[in-house]
C-alpha angles and dihedrals in degrees: 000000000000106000124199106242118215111248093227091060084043097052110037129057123271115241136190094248132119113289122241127242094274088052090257119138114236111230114245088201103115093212093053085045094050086040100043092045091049081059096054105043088053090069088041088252105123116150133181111255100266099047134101116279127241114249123255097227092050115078104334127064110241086225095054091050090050093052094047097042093046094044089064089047092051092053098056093065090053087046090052089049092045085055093062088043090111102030114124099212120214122236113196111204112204136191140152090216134070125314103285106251103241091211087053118107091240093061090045097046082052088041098051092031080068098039102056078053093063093266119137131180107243094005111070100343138041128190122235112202125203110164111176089198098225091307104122091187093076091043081094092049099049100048096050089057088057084057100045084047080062081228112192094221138009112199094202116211114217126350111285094061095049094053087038090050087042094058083048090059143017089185118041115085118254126190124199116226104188100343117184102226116348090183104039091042095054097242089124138017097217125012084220095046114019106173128194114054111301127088138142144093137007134211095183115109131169105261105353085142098049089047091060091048091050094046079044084055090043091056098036121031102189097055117154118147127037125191116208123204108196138162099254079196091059112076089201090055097050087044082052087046094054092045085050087045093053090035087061099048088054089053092038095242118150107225128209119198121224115192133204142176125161128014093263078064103076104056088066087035098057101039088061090053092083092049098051088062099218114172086222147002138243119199112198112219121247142115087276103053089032085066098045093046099117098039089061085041084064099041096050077049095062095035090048093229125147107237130204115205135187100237146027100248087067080064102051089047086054106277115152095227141349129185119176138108113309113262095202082061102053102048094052092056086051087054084059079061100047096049090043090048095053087047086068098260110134122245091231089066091056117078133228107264117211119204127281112167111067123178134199112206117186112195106217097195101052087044088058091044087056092047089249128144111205114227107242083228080070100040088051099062095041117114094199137026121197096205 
């Protein structure tokens, strides 16, 4: 049987209080009290809480109730905002890598992201840092400091500080800003719904590995052994690792690992490059590597051997070639979470993003001082030439 409900049990909140005479449950909500008893009185019906309530037909119209009523609950939403007008929100930054330049393009392209959303430094935000340097051992402790500074949101670079930031905390948001494998790596349960309290972006594309072995072939027809340097601690780097392995196999090409883990690792890495006599070089993507890049750059130099890397800033740094999903993009879009995040929506109503902008960047100069001409095929697809 369909039964009409009363607009003053509808509108305002339930409460565990005595029931009235009618069976209704007075509010204990002062402002509905106050709101609802202004109504009243204006008709000259004013009752003490307890007793029956007068009916909506006699002598009050039910659409004038409902627009008073409603009126005083609308307000309470815009007085709670009003409260956090002058709030300046925290940001933690996390990596497991080195301290961000702030002169760099990364930072600029986070800092203006904010600042076009209404997000200023000093005015209605501050950063809180906290940069492990390639030592995974203080990735625990780190993380636990954002925590105990009670953040209101960490945007998490890579993959190792968001899962070490998600086992500080089960209730802070994190954003990921590029992370490796959000599914595989156990930082989410679904990429379109992610639950908990971690969501952002994604770094994981289909066949990402097999594309820069094939641009590698493009470049160099008698490929035939690869050597790959990749971060053994970073479990996107070692799924990377595996898709390069099987790519290689399809396309016949022998590949030699390379492992590293820590920064004391690629001395003894890169001095064995020329003796493994690979006719090229993979470098697998993460903080680790990122903050090595130039360092590799200058040893494929001296070694003479044509390099692949994951993104563009390998290039800049002197790097021959990258292909991978544009970082700039990505953490613009992670900007869009953060905002909407600090703007009270959950993290586990925002789905994962995976990555739609990549970009191939061939560096000139470093391809003449290896004695390589470039096909025009290549140059031609390339979206950007360091020349």
């Amino acid at each position: 049987m369909h039964r009409n409900r009363n607009p003053l049990t509808t509108l305002l909140p339930r409460s565990r209080t005595t029931k009235t005479h009618c069976g209704h449950k007075p509010s204990r909500n002062p402002a509905v009290q106050q709101s609802t008893a202004s109504v009243l009185s204006s008709r000259s019906e004013v009752r003490k809480v307890g007793s029956v309530p007068p009916r909506l037909s006699d002598p009050m119209k039910r659409r004038e109730f409902i627009t008073l009523v409603g009126g005083a609950a609308a307000a309470w939403p815009l007085a709670a905002y009003a409260q956090q007008a002058g709030k300046v929100y925290r940001i933690g930054v996390f990596t497991a890598g080195a301290p961000f330049n702030r002169q760099s393009k990364t930072w600029s392209v986070f800092i203006d992201g904010l600042k076009e959303l209404g997000w200023t430094e000093g005015k209605n935000i501050a950063f809180e840092p906290r940069y492990a340097e390639n030592d995974l051992a203080r990735l625990p402790e780190l993380a636990a400091e954002l925590v105990r500074l009670n953040v209101d949101v960490i945007l998490a670079i890579g993959t190792l500080a968001p899962l070490a930031a998600k086992r500080a905390s089960a209730t802070i948001p994190i954003v990921m800003a590029n992370a490796g494998d959000p599914l595989g790596s156990g930082l989410v349960v679904s990429l379109a719904q992610p639950g908990g309290n971690v969501t952002g972006m994604s770094l994981m594309a289909p066949d990402l590995a097999g594309k820069r072995l094939e641009l590698l072939k493009e470049l160099l027809p008698r490929l035939s052994r690869v050597a790959v340097i990749w971060n053994a601690a970073n479990p996107y780097s070692a799924r990377v690792f595996e898709e390069t392995r099987g790519a290689a196999k399809t396309l016949a090409i022998e590949l030699q690992s390379l492992e590293v883990r820590g920064p004391d690792d690629f001395g003894v890495v890169l001095d064995s490059v020329g003796r493994k006599r690979a006719d090229a070089l993979v470098t697998v993507e993460d903080p680790l590597t990122f903050n090595h890049r130039k360092q590799i750059a200058e040893s494929c130099a001296k070694n003479r051997l044509p390099a692949m890397y994951g993104l563009r800033e390998y290039a800049d740094a002197g790097g021959l070639m990258a292909y991978g999903a544009s970082q700039e993009d990505l953490f613009r879009r992670s900007i869009g979470y953060v905002d909407k995040i600090l703007k009270g929506v959950k993290p586990a109503d925002l789905p994962v993003q995976q990555p739609t902008k990549f970009e191939l960047i061939i560096n000139l100069t470093t391809a003449k001082a290896l004695g390589l001409e470039i096909p025009q095929t290549l140059l031609a697809r390339a979206d950007e030439v360091i020349d």
